[in-house]
C-alpha positions as CSV (number, residue, x, y, z in Angstrom):
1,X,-13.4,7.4,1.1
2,X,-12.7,5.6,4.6
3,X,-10.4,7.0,6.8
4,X,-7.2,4.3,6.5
5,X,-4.2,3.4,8.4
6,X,-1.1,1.0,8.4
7,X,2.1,1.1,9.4
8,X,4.2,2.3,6.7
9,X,8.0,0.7,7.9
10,X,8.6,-3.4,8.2
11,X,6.7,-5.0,10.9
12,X,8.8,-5.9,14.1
13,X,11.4,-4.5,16.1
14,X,13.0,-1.4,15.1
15,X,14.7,2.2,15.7
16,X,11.4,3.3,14.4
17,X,7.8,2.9,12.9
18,X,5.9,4.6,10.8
19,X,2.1,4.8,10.8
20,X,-0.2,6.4,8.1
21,X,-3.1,7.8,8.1
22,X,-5.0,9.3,5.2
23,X,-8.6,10.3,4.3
24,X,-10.4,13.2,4.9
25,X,-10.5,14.2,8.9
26,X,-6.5,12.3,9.3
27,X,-5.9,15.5,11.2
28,X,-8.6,15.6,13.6
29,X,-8.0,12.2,14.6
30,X,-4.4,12.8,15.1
31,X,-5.3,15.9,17.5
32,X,-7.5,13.4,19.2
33,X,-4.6,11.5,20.5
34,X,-1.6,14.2,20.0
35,X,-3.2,17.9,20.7
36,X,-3.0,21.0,18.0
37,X,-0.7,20.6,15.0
38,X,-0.5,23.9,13.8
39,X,1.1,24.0,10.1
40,X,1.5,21.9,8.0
41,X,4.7,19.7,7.0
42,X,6.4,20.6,10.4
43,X,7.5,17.7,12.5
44,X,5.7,18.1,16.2
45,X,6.9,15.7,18.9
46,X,3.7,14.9,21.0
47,X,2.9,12.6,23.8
48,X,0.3,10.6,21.7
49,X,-2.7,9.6,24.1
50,X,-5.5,6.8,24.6
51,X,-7.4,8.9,26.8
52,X,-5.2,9.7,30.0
53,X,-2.8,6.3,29.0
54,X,-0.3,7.0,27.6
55,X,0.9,5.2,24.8
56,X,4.3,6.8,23.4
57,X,6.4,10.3,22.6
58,X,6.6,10.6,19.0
59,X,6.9,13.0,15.8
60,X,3.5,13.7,14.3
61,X,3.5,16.0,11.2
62,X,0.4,16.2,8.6
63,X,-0.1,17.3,5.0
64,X,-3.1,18.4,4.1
65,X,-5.1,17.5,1.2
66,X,-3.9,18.2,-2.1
67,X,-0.1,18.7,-0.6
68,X,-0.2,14.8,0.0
69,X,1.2,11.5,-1.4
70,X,-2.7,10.2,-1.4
71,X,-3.8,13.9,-2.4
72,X,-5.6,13.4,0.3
73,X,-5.4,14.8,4.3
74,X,-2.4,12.8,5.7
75,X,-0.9,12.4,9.2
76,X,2.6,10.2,9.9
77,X,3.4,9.5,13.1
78,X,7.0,8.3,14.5
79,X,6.6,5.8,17.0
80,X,9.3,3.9,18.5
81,X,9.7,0.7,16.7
82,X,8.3,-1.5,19.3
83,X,5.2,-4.1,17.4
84,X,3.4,-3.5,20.8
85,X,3.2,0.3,20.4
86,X,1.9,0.2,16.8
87,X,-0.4,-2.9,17.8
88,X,-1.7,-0.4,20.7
89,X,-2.2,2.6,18.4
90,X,-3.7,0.7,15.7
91,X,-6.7,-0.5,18.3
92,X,-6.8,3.0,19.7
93,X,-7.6,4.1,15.4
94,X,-10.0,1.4,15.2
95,X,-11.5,2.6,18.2
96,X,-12.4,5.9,16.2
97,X,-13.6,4.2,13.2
98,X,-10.8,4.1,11.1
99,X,-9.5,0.5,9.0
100,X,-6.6,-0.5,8.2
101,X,-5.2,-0.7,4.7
102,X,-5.3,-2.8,2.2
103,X,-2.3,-4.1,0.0
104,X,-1.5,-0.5,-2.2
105,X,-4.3,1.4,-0.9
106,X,-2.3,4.9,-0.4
107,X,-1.1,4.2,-4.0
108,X,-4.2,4.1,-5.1
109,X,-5.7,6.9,-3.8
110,X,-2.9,8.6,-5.3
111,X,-3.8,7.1,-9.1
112,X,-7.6,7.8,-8.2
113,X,-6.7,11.7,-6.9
114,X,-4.3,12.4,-9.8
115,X,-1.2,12.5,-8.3
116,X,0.3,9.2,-10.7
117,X,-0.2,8.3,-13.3
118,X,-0.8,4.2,-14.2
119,X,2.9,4.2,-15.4
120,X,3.9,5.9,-12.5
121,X,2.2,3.4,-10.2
122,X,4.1,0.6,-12.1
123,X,7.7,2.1,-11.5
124,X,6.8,2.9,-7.9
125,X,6.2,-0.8,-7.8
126,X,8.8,-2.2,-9.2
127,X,10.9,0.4,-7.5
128,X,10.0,-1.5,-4.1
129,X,10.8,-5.0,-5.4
130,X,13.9,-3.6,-7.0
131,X,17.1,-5.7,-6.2
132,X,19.4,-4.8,-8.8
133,X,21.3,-1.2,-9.3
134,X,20.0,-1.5,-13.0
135,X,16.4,-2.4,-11.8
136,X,16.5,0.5,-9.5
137,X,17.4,3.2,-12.2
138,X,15.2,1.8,-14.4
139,X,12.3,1.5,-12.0
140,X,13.4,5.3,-10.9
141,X,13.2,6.7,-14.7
142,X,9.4,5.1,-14.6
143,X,8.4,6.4,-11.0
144,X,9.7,10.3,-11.8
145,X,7.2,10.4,-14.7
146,X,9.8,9.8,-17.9
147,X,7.2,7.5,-19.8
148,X,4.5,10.0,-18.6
149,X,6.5,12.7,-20.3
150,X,7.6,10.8,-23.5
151,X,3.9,10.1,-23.9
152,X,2.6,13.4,-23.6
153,X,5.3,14.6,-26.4
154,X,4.0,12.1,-28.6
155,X,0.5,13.3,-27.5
156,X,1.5,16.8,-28.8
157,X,2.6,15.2,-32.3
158,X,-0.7,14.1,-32.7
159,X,-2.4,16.7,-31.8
160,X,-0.6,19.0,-34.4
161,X,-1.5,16.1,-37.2
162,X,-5.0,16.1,-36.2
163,X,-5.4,20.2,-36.1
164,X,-4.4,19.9,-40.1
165,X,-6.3,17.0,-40.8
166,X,-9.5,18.6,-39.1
167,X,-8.4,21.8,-40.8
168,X,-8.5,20.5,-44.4
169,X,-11.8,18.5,-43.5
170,X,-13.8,21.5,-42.2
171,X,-12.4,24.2,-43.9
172,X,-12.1,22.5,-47.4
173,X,-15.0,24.8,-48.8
174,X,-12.6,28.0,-47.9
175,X,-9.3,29.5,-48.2
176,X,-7.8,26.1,-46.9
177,X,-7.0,23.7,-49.5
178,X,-8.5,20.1,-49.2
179,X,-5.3,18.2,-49.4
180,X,-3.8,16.5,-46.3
181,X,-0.6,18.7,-45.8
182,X,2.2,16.4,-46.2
183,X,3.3,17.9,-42.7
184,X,0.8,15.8,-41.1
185,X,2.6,12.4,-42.5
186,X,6.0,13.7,-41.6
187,X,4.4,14.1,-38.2
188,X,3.2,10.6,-38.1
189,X,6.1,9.2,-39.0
190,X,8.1,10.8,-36.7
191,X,5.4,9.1,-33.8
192,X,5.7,5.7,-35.8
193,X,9.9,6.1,-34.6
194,X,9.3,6.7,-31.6
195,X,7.0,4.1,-30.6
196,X,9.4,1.7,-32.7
197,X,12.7,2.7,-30.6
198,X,10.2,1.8,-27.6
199,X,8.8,-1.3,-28.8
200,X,12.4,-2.8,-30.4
201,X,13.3,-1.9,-26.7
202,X,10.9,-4.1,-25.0
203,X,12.7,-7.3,-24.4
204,X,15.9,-6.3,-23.0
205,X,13.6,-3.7,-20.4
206,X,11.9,-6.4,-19.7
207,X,15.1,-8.3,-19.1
208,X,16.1,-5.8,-16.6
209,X,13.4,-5.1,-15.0
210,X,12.6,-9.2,-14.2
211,X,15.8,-10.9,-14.5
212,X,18.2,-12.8,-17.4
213,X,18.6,-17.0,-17.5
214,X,22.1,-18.1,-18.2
215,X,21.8,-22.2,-18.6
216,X,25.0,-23.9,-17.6
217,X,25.0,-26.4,-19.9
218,X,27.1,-29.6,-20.6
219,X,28.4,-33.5,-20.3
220,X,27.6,-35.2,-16.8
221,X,30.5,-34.4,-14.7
222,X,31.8,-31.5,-16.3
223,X,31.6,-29.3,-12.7
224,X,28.2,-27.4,-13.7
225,X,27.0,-27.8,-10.0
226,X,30.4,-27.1,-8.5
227,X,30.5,-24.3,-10.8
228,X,27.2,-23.0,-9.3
229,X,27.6,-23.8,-5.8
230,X,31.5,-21.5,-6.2
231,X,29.6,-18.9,-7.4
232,X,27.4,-19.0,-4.6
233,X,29.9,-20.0,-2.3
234,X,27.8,-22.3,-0.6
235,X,26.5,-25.5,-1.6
236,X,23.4,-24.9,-3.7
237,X,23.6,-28.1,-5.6
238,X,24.4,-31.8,-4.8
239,X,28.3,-32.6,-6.1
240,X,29.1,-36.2,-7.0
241,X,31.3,-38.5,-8.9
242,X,28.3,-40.6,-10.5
243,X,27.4,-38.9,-13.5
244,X,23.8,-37.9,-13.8
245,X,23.3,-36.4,-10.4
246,X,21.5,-33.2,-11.5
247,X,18.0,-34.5,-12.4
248,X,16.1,-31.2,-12.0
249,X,16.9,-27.7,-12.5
250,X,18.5,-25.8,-9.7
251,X,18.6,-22.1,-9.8
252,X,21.0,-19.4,-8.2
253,X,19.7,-15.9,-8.7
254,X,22.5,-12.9,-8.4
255,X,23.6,-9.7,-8.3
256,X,25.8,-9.7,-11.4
257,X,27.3,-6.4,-11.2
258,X,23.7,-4.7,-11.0
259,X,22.4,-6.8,-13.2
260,X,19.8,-9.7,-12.1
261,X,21.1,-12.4,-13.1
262,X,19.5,-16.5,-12.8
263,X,21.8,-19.0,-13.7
264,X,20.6,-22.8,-14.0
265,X,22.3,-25.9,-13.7
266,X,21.1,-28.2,-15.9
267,X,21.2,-32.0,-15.9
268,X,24.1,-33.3,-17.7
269,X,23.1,-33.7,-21.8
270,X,24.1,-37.4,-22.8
271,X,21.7,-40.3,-23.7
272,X,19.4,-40.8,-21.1
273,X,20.4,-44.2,-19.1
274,X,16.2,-44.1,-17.6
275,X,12.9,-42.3,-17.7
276,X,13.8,-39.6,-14.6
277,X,17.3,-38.4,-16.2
278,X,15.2,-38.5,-19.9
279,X,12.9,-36.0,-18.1
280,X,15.8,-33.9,-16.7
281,X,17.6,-33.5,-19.8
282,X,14.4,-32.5,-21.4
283,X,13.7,-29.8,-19.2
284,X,17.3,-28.5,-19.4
285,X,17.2,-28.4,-23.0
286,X,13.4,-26.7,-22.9
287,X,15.0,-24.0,-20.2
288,X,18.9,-24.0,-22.0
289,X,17.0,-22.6,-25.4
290,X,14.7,-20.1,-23.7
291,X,17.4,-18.5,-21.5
292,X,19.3,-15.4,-22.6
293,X,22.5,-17.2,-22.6
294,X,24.1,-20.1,-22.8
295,X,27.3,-21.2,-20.8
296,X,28.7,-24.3,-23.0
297,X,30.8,-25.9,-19.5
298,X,33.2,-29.2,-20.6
299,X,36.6,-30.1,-19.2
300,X,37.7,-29.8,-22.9
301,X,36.0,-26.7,-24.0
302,X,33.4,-27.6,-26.6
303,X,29.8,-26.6,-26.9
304,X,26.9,-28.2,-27.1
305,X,26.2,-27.9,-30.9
306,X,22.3,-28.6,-30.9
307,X,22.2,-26.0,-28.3
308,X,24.5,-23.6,-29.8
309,X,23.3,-19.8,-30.5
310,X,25.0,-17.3,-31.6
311,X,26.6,-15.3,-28.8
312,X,27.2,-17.7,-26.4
313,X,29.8,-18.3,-24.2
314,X,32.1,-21.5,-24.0
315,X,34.3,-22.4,-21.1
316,X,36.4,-24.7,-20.2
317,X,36.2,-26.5,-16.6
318,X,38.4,-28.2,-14.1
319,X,41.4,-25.5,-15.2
320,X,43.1,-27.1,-12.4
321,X,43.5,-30.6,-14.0
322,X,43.8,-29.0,-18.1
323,X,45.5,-26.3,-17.9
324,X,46.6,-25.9,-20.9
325,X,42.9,-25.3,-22.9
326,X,42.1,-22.5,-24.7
327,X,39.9,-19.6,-24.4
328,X,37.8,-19.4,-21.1
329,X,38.6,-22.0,-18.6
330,X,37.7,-22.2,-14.7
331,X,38.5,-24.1,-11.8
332,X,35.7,-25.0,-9.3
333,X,38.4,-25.7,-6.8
334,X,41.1,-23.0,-6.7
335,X,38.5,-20.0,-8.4
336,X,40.9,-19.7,-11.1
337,X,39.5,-18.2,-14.2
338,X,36.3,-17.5,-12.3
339,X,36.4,-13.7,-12.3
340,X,37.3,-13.9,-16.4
341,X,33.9,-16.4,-16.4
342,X,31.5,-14.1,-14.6
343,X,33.1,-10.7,-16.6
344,X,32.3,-12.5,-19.7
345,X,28.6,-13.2,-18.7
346,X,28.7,-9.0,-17.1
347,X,29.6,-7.8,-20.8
348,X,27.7,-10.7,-23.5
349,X,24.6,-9.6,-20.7
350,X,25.0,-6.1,-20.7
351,X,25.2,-5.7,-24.1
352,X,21.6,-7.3,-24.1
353,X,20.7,-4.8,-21.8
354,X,22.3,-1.3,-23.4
355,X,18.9,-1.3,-26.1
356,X,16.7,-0.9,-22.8
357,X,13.4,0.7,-23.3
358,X,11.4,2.9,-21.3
359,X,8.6,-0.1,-21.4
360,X,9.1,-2.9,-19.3
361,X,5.5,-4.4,-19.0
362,X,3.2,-6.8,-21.5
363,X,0.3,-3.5,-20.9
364,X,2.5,-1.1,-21.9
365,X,3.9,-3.1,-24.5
366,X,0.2,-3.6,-26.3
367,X,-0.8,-0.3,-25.2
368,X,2.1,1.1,-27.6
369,X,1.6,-1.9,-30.4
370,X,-2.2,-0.8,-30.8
371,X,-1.2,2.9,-31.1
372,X,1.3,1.4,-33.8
373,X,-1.5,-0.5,-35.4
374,X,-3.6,1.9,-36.1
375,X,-1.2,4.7,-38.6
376,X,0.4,1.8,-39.7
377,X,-0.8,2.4,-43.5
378,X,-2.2,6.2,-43.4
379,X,-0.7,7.4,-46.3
380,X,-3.2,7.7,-49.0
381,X,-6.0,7.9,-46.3
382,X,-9.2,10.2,-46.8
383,X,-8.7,12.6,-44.7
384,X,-12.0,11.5,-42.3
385,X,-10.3,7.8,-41.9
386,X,-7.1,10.1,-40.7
387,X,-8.6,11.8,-38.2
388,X,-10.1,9.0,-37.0
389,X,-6.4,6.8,-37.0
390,X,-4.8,9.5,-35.1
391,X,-8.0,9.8,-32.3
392,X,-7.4,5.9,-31.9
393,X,-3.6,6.6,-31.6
394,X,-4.2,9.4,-29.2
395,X,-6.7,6.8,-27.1
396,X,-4.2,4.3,-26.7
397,X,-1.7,6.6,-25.8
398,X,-4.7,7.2,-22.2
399,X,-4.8,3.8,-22.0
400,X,-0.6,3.6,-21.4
401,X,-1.1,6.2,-18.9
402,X,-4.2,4.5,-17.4
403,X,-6.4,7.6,-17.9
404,X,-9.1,5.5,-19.5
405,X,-9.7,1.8,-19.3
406,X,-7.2,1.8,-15.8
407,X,-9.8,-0.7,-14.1
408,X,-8.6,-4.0,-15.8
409,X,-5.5,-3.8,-14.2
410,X,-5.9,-1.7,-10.8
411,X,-6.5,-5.0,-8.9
412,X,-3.5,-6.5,-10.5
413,X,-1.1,-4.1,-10.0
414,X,-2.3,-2.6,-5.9
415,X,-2.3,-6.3,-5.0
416,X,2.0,-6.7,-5.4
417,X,2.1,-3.7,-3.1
418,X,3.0,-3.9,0.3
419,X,0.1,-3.1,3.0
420,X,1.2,0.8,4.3
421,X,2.2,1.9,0.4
């Protein structure tokens, strides 16, 4: 493979920045411009030279192949975090044949020399977008290798079910009796509940992992954009006494006690008085039905019953003029009640969230589905057509792990990396 460079810390000024190189001679073209780095993993701080210029003092420590995040020969080296230094060094690496990376390139390598796995690849990614303390963890659990491991226990299942199936297939003319042991079934079904706890926890991983809606629903001029631009605590939306204001949907995305959170305000639901605000209020009742919940909002305190699902939350606005309403109430004005509003989106939320999966993605989702498929209905099989159910279990299992049939979804994945990871 090419030798590859980029700098590995945010473009622009800084305490410090980190370039990478990686591919096989990374150290000889670091001793180029730095002199002898004896061992390995050691931190070395060199004058780093373009000839007899030079160009900065830095730390320059390598790793050689194998030892390495690509698996490959890799040098770092610590420049000051000045753009014109790394701009300098990159034209002196250029100079010596090197390119510079593209987007995921070093986390490729690392799929491509065995050092992740395709699951692996996907936490490490959605570890660098995470925003959330729930999408960290999450993201962490994926990047350490959990799934990896889940999958290879499952992997062990079925390779004790297909030693007994093979058993009782090539063996049936000796002391081995014909009969699939019952063992093998008990095995099975102990995969099928696994990959069921998984699959039943899709949605709410893949809830953490991108986000939940909360519509703010209601009457024109119940304070759903006041509401919104409180939370905030800057205007987000346009306030004003004419009802029918809010056309389109305006969205305020939150940390929600680590929890991402999106909440919309929604035009105001009433009989549409022309063709725009007919639009608006369709969109808001498309987006109010798809989100995860619903905030019923009304300076009385009544939902929306053609919007109404079970588990969402009603709440009374402009506390400071009704006082008096019960349940939930809030004031846009004064913040009262605000901190009971926002606790009772944390727990109805949460809840959602406490059935998590390991699974967070639509590929590992069918990966796991098509593994499901296949021993759906095994018992009563012949024990050939069994032994061919669990091998097709057993392949979809590689393709979760992206040990075969990875290529679909390389260029896909790399390309939401950043250029230096």
């Amino acid at each position: 493979m090419d030798l590859i460079y980029a700098e590995a810390t945010p473009s622009g000024r800084g305490g410090v920045s980190v370039v990478r190189i990686s591919g096989e001679g990374a150290k000889s073209v670091a001793e180029r411009m730095a002199g002898p780095l004896p061992k390995a993993r050691h931190a070395y701080l060199r004058e780093i030279l373009d000839g007899d210029d030079l160009l900065d003092r830095a730390l320059v420590m390598w790793f050689e192949a194998g030892r390495s995040f690509t698996g490959e020969e890799v040098v770092e080296i610590h420049l000051h975090g000045a753009p014109v230094i790394v701009r300098r060094l990159g034209q002196v690496l250029r100079a010596q044949g090197l390119r510079m990376a593209e987007a995921g390139e070093f986390t490729r390598r690392a799929f491509l020399h065995g050092k992740m796995d395709l699951s692996e690849v996907e936490g490490l990614g959605d570890l660098l977008a995470a925003e959330t303390e729930s999408q960290r963890l999450a993201a962490l659990r994926m990047s350490h290798g959990e799934l990896a491991r889940k999958a290879d226990g499952w992997r062990s299942l079925l390779i004790r079910a297909s030693a007994l199936v093979e058993s009782s297939v090539d063996f049936a003319d000796e002391d081995v009796p014909e009969k699939v042991p019952d063992e093998v079934f008990g095995l099975l079904d102990e995969f099928k509940a696994e990959l069921d706890f998984q699959i039943g926890g899709y949605a709410a991983a893949e809830r953490v992992r991108n986000g939940f809606e909360v519509a703010i629903i209601g009457p024109p001029n119940a304070g759903k954009s006041s509401l919104i631009n409180r939370i905030a605590r800057r205007e987000v939306a346009l306030v004003s006494d004419i009802a029918g204001t809010t056309r389109d949907i305006i969205e305020l995305r939150l940390d929600l006690r680590g929890l991402a959170v999106t909440l919309l305000d929604t035009a105001g639901l009433r009989d549409a008085r022309d063709e725009l605000e007919s639009r608006g209020i369709d969109r808001a009742r498309h987006r109010a039905e798809a989100a995860d919940l619903r905030l019923h909002l009304s300076p009385h305190g009544k939902a929306d019953s053609s919007l109404w699902q079970d588990g969402d939350l009603v709440v009374a606005s402009k506390a400071d003029l009704h006082p008096h309403v019960d349940g939930l109430s809030v004031s846009s004005v004064t913040g009262t009640g605000l901190d009971q509003v926002l606790d009772g989106i944390f727990d109805i939320l949460s809840q959602k969230a406490a059935g998590a999966a390991l699974i967070s993605r639509e590929r590992q989702l069918n990966a796991l589905l098509a593994a499901r498929a296949v021993i759906e209905d095994v018992h009563g099989l012949e024990a050939e057509l069994l032994a061919e159910a669990i091998r097709q279990a057993a392949a979809s299992l590689d393709h979760l792990l992206g040990r075969i049939g990875a290529e679909d979804y390389l260029e896909v994945i790399f390309t939401s990396f950043c250029i230096g990871k």
